[in-house]
FILOKE-251870 format. One record per residue: x, y, z of N, C-alpha, C, O in turn; residue number from 1; chain. Coordinates in Angstrom, 1 decimal. Layout:
BEGIN
{n.east=X n.north=Y n.up=Z ca.east=X ca.north=Y ca.up=Z c.east=X c.north=Y c.up=Z o.east=X o.north=Y o.up=Z num=NUM cadena=A}
...
//
This chain:
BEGIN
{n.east=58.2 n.north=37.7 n.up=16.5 ca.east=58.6 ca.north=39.1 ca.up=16.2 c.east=58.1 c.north=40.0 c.up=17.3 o.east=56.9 o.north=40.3 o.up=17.4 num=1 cadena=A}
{n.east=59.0 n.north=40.5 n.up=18.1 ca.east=58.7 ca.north=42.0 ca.up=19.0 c.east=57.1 c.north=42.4 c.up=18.3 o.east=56.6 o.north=42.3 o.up=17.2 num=2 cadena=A}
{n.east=56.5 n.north=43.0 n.up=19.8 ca.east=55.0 ca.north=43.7 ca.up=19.0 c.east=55.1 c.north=44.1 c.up=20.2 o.east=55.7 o.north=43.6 o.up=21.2 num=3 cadena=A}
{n.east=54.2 n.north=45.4 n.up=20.0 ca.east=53.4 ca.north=46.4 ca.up=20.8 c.east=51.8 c.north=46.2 c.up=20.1 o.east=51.3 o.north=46.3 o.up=18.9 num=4 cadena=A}
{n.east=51.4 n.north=46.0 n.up=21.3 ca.east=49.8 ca.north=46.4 ca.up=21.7 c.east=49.0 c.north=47.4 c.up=22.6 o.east=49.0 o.north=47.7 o.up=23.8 num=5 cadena=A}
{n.east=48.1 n.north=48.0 n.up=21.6 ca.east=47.7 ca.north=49.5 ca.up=22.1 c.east=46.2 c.north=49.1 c.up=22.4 o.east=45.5 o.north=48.4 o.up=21.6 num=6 cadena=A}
{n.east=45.9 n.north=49.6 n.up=23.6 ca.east=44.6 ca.north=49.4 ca.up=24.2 c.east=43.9 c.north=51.0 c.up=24.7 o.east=44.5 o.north=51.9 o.up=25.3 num=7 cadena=A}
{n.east=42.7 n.north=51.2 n.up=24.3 ca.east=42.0 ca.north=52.0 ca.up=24.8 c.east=40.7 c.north=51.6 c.up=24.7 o.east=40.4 o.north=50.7 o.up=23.9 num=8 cadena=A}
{n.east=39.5 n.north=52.3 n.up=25.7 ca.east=38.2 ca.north=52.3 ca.up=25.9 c.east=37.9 c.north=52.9 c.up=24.7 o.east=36.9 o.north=52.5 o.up=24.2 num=9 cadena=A}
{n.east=38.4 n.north=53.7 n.up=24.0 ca.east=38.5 ca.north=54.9 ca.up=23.1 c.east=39.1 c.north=54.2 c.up=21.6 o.east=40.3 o.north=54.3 o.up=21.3 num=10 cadena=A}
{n.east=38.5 n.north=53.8 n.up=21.1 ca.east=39.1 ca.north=53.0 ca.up=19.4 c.east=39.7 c.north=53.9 c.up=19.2 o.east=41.0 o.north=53.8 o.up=19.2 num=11 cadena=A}
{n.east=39.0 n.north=55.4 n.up=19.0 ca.east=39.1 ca.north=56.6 ca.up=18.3 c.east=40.6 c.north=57.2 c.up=18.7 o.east=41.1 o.north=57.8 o.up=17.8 num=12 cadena=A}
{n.east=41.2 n.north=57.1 n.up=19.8 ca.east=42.1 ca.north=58.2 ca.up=20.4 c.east=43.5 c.north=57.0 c.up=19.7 o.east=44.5 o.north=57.6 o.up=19.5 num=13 cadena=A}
{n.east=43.6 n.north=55.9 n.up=19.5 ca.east=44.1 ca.north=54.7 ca.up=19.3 c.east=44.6 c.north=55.4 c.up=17.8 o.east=45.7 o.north=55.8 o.up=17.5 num=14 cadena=A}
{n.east=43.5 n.north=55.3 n.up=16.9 ca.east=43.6 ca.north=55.6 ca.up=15.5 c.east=43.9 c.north=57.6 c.up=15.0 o.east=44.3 o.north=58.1 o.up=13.9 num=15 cadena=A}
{n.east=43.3 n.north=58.4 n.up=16.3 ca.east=44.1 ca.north=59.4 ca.up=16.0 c.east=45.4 c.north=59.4 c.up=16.2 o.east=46.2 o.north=59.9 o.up=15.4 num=16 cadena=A}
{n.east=45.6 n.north=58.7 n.up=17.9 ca.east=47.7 ca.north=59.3 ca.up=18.0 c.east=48.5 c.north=58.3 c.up=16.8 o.east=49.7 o.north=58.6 o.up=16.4 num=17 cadena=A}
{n.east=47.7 n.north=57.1 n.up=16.2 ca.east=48.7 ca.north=56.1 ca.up=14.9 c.east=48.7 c.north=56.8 c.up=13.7 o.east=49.3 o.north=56.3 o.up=12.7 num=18 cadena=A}
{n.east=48.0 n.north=58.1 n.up=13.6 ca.east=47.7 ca.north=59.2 ca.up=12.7 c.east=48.5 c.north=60.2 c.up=13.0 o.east=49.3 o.north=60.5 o.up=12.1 num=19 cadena=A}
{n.east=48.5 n.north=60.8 n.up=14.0 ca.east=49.6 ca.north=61.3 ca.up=14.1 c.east=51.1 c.north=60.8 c.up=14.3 o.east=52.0 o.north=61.4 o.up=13.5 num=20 cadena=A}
{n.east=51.4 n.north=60.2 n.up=14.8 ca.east=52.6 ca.north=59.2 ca.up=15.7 c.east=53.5 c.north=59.1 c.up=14.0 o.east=54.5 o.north=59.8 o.up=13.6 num=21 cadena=A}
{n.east=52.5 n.north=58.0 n.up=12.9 ca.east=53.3 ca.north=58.3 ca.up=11.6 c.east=53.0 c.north=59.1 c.up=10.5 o.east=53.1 o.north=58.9 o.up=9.3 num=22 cadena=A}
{n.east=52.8 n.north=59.8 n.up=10.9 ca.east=52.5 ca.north=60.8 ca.up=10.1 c.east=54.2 c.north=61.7 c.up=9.5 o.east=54.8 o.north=62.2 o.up=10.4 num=23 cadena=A}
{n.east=54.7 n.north=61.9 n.up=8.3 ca.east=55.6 ca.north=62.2 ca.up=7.8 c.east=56.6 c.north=61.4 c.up=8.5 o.east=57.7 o.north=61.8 o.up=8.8 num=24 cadena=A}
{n.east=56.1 n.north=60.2 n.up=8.7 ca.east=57.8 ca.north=59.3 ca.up=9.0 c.east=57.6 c.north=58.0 c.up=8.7 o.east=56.5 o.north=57.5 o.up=8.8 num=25 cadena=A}
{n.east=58.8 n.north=57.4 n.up=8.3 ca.east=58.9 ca.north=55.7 ca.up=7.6 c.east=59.3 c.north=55.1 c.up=8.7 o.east=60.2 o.north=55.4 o.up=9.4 num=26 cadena=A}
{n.east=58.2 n.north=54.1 n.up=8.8 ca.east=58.5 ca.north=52.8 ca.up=9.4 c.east=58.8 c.north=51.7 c.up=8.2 o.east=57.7 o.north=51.4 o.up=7.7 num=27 cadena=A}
{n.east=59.6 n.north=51.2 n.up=7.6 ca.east=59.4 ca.north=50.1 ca.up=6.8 c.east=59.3 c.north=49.1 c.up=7.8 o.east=58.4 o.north=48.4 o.up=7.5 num=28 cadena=A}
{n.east=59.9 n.north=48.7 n.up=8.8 ca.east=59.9 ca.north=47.6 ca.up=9.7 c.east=58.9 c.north=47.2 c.up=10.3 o.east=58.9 o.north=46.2 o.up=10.9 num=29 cadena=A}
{n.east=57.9 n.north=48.1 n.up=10.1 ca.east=56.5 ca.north=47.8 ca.up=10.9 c.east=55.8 c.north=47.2 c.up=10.4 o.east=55.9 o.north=47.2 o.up=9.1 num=30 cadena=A}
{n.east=54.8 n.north=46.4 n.up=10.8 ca.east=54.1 ca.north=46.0 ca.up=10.7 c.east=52.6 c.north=46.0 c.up=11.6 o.east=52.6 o.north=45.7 o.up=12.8 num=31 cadena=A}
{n.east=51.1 n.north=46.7 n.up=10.7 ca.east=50.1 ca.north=47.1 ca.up=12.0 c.east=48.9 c.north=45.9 c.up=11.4 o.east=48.3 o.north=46.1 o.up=10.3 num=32 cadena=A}
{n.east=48.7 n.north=44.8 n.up=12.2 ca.east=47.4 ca.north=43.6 ca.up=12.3 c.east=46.7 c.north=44.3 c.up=13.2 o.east=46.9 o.north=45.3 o.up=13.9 num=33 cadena=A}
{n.east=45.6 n.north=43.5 n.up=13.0 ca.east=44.2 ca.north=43.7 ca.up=13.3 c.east=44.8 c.north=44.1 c.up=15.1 o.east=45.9 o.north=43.8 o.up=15.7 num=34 cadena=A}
{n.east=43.9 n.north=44.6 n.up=15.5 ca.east=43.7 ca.north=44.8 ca.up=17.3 c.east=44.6 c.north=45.5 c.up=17.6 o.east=45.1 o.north=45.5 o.up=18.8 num=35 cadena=A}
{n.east=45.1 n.north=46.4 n.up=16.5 ca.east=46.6 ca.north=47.3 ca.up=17.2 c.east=47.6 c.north=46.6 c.up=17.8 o.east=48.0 o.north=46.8 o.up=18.9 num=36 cadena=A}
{n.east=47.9 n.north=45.6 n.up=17.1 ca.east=49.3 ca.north=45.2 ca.up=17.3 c.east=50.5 c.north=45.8 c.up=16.0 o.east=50.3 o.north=45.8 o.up=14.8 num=37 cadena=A}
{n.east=51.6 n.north=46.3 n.up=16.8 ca.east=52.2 ca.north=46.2 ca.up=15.5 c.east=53.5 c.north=45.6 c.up=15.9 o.east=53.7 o.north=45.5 o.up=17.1 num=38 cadena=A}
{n.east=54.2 n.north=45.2 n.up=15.1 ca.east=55.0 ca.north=44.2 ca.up=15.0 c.east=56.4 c.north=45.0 c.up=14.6 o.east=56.3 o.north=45.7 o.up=13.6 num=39 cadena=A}
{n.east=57.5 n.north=44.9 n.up=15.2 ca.east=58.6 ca.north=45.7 ca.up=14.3 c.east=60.0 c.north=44.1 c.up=14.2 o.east=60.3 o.north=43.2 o.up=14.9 num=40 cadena=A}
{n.east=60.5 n.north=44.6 n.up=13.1 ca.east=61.5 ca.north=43.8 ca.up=12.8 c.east=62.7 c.north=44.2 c.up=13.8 o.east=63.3 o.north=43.5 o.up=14.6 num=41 cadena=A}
{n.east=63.1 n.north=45.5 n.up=13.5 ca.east=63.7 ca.north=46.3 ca.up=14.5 c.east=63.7 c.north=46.7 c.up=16.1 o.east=63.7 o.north=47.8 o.up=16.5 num=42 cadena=A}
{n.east=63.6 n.north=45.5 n.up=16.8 ca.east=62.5 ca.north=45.7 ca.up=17.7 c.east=63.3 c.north=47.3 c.up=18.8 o.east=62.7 o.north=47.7 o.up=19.8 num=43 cadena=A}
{n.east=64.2 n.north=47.8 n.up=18.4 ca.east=64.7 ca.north=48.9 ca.up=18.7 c.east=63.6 c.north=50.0 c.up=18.4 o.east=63.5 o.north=51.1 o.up=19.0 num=44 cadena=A}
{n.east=62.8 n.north=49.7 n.up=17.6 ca.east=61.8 ca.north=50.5 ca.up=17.1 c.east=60.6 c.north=50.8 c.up=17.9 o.east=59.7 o.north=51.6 o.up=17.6 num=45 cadena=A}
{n.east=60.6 n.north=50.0 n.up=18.8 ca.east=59.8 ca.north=49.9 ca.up=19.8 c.east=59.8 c.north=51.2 c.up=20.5 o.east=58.8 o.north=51.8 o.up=20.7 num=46 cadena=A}
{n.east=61.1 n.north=51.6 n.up=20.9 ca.east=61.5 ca.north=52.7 ca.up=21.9 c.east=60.6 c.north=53.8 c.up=21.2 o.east=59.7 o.north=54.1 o.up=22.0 num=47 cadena=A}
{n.east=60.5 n.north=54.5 n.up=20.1 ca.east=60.0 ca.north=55.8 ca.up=19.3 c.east=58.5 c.north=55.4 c.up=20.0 o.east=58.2 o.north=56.1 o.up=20.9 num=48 cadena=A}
{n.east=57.8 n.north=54.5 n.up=19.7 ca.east=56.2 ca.north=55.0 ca.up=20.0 c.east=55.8 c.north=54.5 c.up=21.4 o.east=54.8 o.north=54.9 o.up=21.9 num=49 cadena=A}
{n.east=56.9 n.north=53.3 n.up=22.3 ca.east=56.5 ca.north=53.6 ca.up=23.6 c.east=56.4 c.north=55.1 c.up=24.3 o.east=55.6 o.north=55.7 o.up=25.0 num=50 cadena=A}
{n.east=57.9 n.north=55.6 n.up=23.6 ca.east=57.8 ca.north=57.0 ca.up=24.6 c.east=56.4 c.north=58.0 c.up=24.2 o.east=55.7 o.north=58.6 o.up=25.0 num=51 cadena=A}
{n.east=56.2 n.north=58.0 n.up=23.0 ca.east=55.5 ca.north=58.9 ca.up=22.3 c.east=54.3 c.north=58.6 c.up=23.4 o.east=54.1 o.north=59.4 o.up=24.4 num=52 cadena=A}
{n.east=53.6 n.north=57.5 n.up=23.2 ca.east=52.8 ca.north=57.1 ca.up=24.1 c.east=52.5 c.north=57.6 c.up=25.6 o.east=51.4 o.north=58.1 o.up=26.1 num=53 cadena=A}
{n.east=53.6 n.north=57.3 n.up=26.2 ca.east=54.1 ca.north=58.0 ca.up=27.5 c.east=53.9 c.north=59.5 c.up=27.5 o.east=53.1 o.north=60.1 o.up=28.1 num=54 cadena=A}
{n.east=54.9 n.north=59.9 n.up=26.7 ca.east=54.7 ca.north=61.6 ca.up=26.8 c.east=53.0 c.north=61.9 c.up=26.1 o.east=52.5 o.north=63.1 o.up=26.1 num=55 cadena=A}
{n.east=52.6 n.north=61.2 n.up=25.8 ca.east=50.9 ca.north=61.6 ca.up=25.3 c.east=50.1 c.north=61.1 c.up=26.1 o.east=49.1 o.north=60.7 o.up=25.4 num=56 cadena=A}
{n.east=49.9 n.north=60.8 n.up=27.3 ca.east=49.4 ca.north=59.8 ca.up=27.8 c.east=47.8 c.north=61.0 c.up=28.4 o.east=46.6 o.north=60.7 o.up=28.4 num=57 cadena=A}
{n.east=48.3 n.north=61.9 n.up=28.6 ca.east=47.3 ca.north=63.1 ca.up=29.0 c.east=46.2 c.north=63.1 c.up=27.7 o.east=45.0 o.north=62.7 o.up=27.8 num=58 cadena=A}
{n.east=46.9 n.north=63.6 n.up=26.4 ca.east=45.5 ca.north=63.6 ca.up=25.4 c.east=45.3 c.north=62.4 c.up=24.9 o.east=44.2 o.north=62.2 o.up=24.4 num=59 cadena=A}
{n.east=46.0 n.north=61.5 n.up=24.9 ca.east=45.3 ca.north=59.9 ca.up=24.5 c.east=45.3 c.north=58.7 c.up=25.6 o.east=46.3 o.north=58.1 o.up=26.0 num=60 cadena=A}
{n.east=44.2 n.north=58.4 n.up=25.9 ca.east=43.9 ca.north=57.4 ca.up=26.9 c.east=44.4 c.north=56.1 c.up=26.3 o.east=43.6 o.north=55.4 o.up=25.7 num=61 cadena=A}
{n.east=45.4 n.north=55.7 n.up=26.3 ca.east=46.1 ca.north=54.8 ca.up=25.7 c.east=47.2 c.north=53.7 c.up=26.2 o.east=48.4 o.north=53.9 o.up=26.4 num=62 cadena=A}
{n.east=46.4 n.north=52.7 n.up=26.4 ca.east=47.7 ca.north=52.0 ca.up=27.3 c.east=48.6 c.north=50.9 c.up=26.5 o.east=47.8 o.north=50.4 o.up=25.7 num=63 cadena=A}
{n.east=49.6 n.north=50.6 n.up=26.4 ca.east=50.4 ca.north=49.6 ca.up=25.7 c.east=51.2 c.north=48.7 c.up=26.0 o.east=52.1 o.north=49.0 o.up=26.7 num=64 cadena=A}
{n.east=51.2 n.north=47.2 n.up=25.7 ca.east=51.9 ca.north=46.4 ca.up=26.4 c.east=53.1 c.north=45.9 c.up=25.0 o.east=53.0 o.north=46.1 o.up=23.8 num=65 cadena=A}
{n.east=54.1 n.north=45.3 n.up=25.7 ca.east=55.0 ca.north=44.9 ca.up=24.3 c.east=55.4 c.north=43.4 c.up=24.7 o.east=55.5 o.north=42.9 o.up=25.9 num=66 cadena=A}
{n.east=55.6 n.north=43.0 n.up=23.8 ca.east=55.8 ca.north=41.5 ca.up=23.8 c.east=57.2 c.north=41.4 c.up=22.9 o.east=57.4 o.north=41.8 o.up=21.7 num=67 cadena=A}
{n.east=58.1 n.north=40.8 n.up=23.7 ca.east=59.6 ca.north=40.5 ca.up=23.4 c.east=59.6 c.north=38.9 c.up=23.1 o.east=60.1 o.north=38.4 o.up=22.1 num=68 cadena=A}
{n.east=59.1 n.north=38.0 n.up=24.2 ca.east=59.2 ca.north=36.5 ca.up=23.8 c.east=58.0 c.north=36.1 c.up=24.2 o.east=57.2 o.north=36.8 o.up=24.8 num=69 cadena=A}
{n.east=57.8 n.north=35.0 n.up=23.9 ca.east=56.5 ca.north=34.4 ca.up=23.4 c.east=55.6 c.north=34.2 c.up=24.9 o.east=56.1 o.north=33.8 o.up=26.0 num=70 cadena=A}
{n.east=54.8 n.north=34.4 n.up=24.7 ca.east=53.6 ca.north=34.0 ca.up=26.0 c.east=54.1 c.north=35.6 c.up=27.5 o.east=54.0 o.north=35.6 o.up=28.7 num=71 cadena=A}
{n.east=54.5 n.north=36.3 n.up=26.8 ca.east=55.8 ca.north=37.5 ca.up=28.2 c.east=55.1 c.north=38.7 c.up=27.6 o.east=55.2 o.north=39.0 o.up=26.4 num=72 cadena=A}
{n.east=54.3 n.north=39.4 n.up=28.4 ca.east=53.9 ca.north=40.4 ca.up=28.1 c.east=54.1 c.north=41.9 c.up=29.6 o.east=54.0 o.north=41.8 o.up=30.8 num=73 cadena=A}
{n.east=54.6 n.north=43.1 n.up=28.8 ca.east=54.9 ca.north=43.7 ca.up=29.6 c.east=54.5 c.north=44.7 c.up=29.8 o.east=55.1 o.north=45.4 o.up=28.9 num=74 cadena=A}
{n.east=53.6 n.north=45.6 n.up=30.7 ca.east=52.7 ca.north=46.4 ca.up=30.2 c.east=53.4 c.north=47.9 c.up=30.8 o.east=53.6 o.north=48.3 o.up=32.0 num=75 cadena=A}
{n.east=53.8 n.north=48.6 n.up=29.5 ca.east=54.6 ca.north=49.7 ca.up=29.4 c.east=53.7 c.north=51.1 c.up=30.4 o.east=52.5 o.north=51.5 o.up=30.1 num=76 cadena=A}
{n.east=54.6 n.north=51.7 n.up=31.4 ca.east=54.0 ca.north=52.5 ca.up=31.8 c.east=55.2 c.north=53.9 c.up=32.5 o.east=56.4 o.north=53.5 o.up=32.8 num=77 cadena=A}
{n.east=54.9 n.north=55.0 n.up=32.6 ca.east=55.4 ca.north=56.2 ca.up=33.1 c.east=56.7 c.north=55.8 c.up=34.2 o.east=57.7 o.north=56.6 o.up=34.4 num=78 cadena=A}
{n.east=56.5 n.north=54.6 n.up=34.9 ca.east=57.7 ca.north=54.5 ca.up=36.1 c.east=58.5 c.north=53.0 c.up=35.2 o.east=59.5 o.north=52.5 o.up=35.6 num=79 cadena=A}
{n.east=57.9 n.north=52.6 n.up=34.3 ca.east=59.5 ca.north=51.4 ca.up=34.0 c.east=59.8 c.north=51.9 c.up=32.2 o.east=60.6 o.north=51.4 o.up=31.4 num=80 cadena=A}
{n.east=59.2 n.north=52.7 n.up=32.0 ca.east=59.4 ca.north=52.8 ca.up=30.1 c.east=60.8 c.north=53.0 c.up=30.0 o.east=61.2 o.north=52.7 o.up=28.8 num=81 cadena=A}
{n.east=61.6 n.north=53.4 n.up=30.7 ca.east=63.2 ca.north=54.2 ca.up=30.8 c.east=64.0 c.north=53.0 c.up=31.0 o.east=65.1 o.north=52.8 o.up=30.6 num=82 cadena=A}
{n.east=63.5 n.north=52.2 n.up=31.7 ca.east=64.0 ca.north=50.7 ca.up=31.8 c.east=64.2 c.north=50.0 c.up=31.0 o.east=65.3 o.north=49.3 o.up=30.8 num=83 cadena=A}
{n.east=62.6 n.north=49.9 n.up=29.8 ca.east=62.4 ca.north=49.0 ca.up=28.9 c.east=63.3 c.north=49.7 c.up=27.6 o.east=63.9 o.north=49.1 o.up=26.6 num=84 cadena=A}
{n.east=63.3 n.north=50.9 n.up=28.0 ca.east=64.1 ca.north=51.7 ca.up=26.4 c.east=65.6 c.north=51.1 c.up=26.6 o.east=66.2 o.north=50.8 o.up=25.6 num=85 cadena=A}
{n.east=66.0 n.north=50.9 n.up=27.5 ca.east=67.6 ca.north=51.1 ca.up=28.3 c.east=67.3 c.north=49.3 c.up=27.5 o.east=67.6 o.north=49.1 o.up=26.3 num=86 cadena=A}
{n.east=66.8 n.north=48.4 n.up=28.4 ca.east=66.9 ca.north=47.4 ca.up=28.2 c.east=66.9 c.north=46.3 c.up=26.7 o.east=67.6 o.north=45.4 o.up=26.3 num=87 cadena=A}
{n.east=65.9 n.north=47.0 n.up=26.3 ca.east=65.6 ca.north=47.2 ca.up=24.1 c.east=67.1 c.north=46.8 c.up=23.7 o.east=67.6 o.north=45.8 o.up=23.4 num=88 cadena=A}
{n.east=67.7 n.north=48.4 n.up=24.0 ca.east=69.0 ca.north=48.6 ca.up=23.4 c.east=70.5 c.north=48.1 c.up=24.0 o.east=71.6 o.north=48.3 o.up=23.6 num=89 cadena=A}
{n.east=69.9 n.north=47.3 n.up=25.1 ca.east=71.3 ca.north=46.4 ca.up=25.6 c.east=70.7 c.north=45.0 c.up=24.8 o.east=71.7 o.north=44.7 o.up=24.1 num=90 cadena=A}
{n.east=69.6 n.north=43.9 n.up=24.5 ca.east=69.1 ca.north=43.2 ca.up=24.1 c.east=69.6 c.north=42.9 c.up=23.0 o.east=70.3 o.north=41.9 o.up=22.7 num=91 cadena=A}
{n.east=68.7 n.north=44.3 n.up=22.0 ca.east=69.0 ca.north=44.3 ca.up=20.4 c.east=70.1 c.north=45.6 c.up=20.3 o.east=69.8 o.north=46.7 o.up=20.6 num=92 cadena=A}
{n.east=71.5 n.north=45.3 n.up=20.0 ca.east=72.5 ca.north=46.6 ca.up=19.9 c.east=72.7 c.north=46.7 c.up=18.7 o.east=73.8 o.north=47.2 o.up=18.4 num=93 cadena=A}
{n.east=71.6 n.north=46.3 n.up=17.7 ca.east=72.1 ca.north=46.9 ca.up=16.4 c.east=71.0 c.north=47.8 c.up=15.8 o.east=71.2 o.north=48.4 o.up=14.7 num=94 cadena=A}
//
């Protein structure tokens, strides 16, 4: 299953922006395990909190990597995130 993984020095900045981020909005497709991974069914769903991530990247020290197939990890940042959104939605087009 698609997952994003969120990394910081900072537990704390991790568990405020996943406080804010869903805050008045449904994810049913998600899924959040131990270590800040969360898992989406939808893996289109990815796109909503990579960018958030990105555009927040100033108040939350927060870095994130996403995992599409097994052992492939890709660590989302400010110069390819527009790639990986573009790419998501040619991948999974539903």
């Amino acid at each position: 299953m698609p997952s994003v993984y969120l990394f910081s020095n900072d537990i704390t900045s991790i568990e405020n922006f996943l406080n804010i981020f869903f805050q008045n909005k449904e994810y049913p497709n998600i899924s959040l395990f131990d270590n800040y991974k969360l898992s989406f069914k939808n893996p289109t769903e990815i796109c909503d909190i990579i960018s958030a991530i990105i555009d927040n990247e100033d108040k939350y020290k927060i870095s994130a990597w996403i995992n599409l197939d097994e052992d492939l990890y890709i660590k989302v940042t400010n110069q390819n995130v527009n790639d990986i959104i573009k790419y998501l939605f040619e991948r999974y087009p539903y």
